[in-house]
C-alpha positions in Angstrom: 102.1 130.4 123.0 104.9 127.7 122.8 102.4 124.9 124.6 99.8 126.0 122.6 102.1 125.3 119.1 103.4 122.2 121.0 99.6 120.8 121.5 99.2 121.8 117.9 102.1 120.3 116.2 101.4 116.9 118.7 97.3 116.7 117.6 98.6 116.9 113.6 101.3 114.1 114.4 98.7 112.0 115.3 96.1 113.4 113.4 98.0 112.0 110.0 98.9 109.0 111.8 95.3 108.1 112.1 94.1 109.3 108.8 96.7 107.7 106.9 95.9 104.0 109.0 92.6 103.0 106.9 94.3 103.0 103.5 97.6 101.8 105.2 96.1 98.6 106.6 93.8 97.3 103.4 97.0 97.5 101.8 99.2 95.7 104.0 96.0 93.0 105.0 95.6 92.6 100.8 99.2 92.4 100.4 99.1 89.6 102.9 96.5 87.6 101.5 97.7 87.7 97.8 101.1 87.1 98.9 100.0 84.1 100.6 98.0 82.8 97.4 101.1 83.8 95.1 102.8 81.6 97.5 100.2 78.9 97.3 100.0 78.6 93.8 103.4 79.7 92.8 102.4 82.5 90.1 104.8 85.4 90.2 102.8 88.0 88.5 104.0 91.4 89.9 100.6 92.4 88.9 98.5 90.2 90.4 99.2 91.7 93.9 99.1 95.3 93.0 95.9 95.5 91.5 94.0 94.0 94.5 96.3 96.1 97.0 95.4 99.6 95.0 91.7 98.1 94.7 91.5 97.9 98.7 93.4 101.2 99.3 90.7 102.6 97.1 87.6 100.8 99.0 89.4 101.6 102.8 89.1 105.8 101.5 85.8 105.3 100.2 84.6 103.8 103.3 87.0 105.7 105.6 86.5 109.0 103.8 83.8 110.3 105.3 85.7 109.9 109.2 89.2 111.1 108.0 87.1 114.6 106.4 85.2 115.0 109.5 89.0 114.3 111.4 90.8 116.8 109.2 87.7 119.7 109.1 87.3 119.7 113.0 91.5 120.1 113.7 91.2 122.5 110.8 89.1 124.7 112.8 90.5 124.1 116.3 94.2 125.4 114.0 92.4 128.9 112.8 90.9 129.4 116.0 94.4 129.2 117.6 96.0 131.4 115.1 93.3 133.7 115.5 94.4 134.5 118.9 98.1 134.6 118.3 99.9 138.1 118.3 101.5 138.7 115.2 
């Protein structure tokens, strides 16, 4: 029962880690890129790097969606199948 709650608690560690790395990395890859042309051409708009960084978060879930649903549905299942079989 414990190994089986380890495995468990292990597979949704990693399971957010990998979800969570689509939207994570447009953000920080955008951030870069605006940062770099804020640098270039010395305009300091706060805005002007959040607005492309929340544009690409948006575009890596749309694209990314469909994988992290499948991800999250199929540990999901594999979770209620192991609680099924626990004793209360």
């Amino acid at each position: 029962m414990t190994a089986t709650l380890l495995h468990l608690a292990r597979e949704a560690l990693v399971l957010s880690l990998l979800a969570s790395a689509p939207p994570l990395l447009a953000a920080l890859l955008t951030g870069l890129v605006t940062g770099l042309l804020q640098a270039v051409t010395q305009v300091q708009d706060q805005a002007l790097g959040a607005v492309p960084r929340i544009a690409a978060v948006l575009a890596a879930l749309v694209v990314a969606g469909p994988w992290i649903g499948g991800r999250l549905a199929r540990f999901a299942e594999t979770a209620f199948s192991l609680a099924a079989g626990l004793p209360p």
